[in-house]
N, C-alpha and C positions, 0 to 999 in steps of 0.2 A: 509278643502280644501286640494287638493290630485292633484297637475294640470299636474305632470309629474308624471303616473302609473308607465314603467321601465325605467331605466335608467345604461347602461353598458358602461362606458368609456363615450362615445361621442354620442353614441346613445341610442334614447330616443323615447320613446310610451309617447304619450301626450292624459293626459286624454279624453279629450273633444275629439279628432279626434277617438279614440278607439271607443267610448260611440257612437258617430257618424257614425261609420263602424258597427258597431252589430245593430245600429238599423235599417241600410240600408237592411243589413244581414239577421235578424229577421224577417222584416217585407216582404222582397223580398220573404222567403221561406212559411211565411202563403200564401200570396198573389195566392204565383202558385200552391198550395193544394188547394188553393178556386177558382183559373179557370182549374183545372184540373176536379173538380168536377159538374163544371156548363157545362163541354164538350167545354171548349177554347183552352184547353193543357196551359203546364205549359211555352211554347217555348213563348208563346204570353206576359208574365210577365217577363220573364226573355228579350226577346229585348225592351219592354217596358221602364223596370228599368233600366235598361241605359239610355235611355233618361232620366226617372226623378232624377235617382243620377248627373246627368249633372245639370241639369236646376235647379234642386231645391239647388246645394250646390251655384252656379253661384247666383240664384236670389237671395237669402236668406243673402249670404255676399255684394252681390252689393246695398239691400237697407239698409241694416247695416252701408255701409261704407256714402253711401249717408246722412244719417242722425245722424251719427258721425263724418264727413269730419273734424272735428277739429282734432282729433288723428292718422289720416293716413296722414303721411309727406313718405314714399318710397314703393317701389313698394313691399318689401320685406313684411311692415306691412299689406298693400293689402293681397298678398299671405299666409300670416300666418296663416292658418284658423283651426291649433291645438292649436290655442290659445286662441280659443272662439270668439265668438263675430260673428252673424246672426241672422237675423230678419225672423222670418219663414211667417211671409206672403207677402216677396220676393219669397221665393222659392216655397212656395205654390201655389202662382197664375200662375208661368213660369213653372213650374210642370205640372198646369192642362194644361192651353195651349198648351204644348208640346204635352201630350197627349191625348190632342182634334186632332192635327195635325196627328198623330200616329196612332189614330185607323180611319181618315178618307183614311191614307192611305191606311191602310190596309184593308178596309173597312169591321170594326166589329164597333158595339155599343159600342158609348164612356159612356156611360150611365152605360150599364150592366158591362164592365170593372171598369166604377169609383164603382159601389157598391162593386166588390170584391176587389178593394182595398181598400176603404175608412177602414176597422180597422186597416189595418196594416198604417195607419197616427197618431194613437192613439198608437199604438206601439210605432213608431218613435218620437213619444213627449214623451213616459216614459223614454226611456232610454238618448237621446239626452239631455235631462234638467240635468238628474243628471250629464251628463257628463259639464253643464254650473255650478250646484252648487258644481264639484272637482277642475272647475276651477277660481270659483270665481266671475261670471259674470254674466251678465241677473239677476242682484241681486234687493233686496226690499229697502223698506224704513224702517227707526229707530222704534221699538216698544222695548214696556215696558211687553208683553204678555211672557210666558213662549216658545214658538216655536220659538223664536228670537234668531238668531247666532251671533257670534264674531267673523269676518273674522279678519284674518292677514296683519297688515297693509303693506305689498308685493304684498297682491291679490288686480283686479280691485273694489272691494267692500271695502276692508279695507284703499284702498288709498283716499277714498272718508268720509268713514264712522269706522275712525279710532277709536276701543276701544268701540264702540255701537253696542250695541242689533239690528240685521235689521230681515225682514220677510225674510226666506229662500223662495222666490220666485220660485225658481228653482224645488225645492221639489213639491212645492203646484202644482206647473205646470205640474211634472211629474206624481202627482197624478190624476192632470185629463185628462191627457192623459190616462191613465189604465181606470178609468172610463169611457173615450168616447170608447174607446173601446170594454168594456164589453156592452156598453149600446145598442152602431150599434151588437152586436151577437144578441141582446135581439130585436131588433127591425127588422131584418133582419128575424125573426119569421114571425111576422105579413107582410110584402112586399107583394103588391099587384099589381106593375110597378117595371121595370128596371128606378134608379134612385132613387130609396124612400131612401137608406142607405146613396148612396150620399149627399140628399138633408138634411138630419138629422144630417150628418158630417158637415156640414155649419151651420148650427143654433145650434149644443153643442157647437162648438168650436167657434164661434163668442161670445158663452156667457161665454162661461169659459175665454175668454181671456180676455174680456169688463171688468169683474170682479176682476179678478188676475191684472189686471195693476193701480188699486188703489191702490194698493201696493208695484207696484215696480220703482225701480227710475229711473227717466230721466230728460234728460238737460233740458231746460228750451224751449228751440228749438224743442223739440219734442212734446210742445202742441201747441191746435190751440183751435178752439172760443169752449166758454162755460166750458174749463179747462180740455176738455177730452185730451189725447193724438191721434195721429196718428194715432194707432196701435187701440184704442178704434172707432174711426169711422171708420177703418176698418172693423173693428169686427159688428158693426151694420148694415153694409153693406152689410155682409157676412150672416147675421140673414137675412136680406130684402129678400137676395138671393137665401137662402136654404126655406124658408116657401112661395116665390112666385111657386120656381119650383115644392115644395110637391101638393100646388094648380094647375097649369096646367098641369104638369102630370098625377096628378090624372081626371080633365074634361076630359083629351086629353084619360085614360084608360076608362072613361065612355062613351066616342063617343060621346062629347058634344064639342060645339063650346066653344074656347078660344082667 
C-alpha cells in the first residue's frame, strides 16, 4: 500500500486521485482517436468528457457515500475523494445519462458514441483499481490462497482485517478491466450495428463484477435478499441490459418488428 505517491513539505499527490486523473487521461485520448476515425472529430469526446469526468466522479462518490453513511461525519470526508472510496456504478450510470442528454443535444448517435467509448471504461477500471489497492480500499475478504495480502493496519483494509491474508480485490478488478478491454477491440471486429460494443460492455462488466464481489468485503448493510450485495443485483441488471439490447438492435438491423 502506497496511498500518498509524492509528498513535498505539505504537499501531496495522493494515489488514488493520480491513478484516477491518468485514467480519465488515458481513456479520454484513445476515445478521440476512435471518433476521429469513425469521422465524429476528436472535438466531440473531448466536450463529452467533461461531462462524464463530472458525472461520473459526482455519481460514483455519492453512491459510496450513501451506502457508507456511517463513516462520513463532515463535509470535508465528503470531499476527500484522493482518499478513495467510489462505487463505479454510481458514476457509471450518471455518466451514461449525461451522455444520452449530450449527444441528443447535439444531435449525433448516442449509440455509435457509447461504442467508441465503451473500451476506454475498461481502461478506466485498470488503472483506477490500482490506484484503490495503493490505497488500501475497495479491498477483499481473508483467504488462505497464495494471492492473498497483508495490508497495514493504518490502511482501510488493515483496520478491518488486521494481520490477515485478504483477496487483493483491487488487482483482480483491475485485471478485468484490461480484459474488457481487449475483448470490446476483439469484438468490435465483428459489429454489425452501432451499439453492439456498447451492449457487450454491459454484459462483461456486469459479470466480471457479479463475480469479483464474492470476494470483496462489505458491511453488512450492503446485502439484500438471497446474500447477494447491491452492487451484484446491479450487475445482473446490467447483464438483463446489455444482452436485451444486442437482441433488439440486432431485429431492429434486420428490419424486423421488435
Amino acid at each position: 500500500m502506497h496511498p500518498v505517491l509524492i509528498e513535498i513539505g505539505k504537499f501531496r499527490i495522493y494515489s488514488y486521485g493520480f491513478m484516477l486523473a491518468l485514467a480519465f487521461l488515458v481513456g479520454i485520448i484513445f476515445a478521440s482517436r476512435r471518433a476521429e476515425r469513425e469521422g465524429l472529430g476528436r472535438e466531440v469526446i473531448y466536450d463529452l468528457s467533461a461531462v462524464i469526468v463530472v458525472l461520473a466522479v459526482i455519481g460514483s462518490r455519492a453512491l459510496y457515500i450513501i451506502t457508507h453513511a456511517e463513516n462520513y461525519h463532515s463535509i470535508i470526508d465528503v470531499i476527500a475523494l484522493w482518499q478513495g472510496g467510489a462505487t463505479y456504478y454510481g458514476g457509471l450510470v450518471l455518466a451514461i445519462a449525461g451522455s444520452w442528454v449530450f449527444t441528443r443535444i447535439k444531435k449525433i448517435s448516442f449509440l455509435k458514441v457509447a461504442d467508441i467509448v465503451s473500451p476506454s471504461i475498461g481502461i478506466g477500471i485498470f488503472f483506477t483499481r490500482i490506484g484503490c489497492f495503493l490505497s488500501g480500499c475497495c479491498f477483499g475478504s481473508p483467504t488462505s490462497c497464495s494471492l492473498g495480502v497483508v495490508f497495514p493496519p493504518n490502511s482501510p483494509a488493515g483496520s478491518i482485517y488486521t494481520g490477515l491474508r485478504i483477496h487483493p480485490t483491487q488487482l483482480y478488478s483491475s485485471f478485468y478491466g484490461l480484459l474488457i478491454f481487449v475483448l470490446l477491440l476483439l469484438v468490435e471486429r465483428k459489429k454489425k450495428f452501432d451499439g453492439f460494443v456498447f451492449a457487450f460492455l454491459c454484459v462483461y462488466y456486469g459479470i466480471a463484477r457479479f463475480v469479483i464481489d464474492f470476494f470483496r468485503y462489505y458491511e453488512r448493510s450492503a446485502f439484500v435478499g438471497a446474500g447477494l450485495t447491491i452492487n451484484q443485483i446491479l450487475s445482473l441488471g446490467l447483464i438483463v441490459v446489455g444482452i436485451t439490447l444486442l437482441f433488439y438492435l440486432k431485429q431492429r438491423a434486420e428490419g424486423k418488428e421488435v
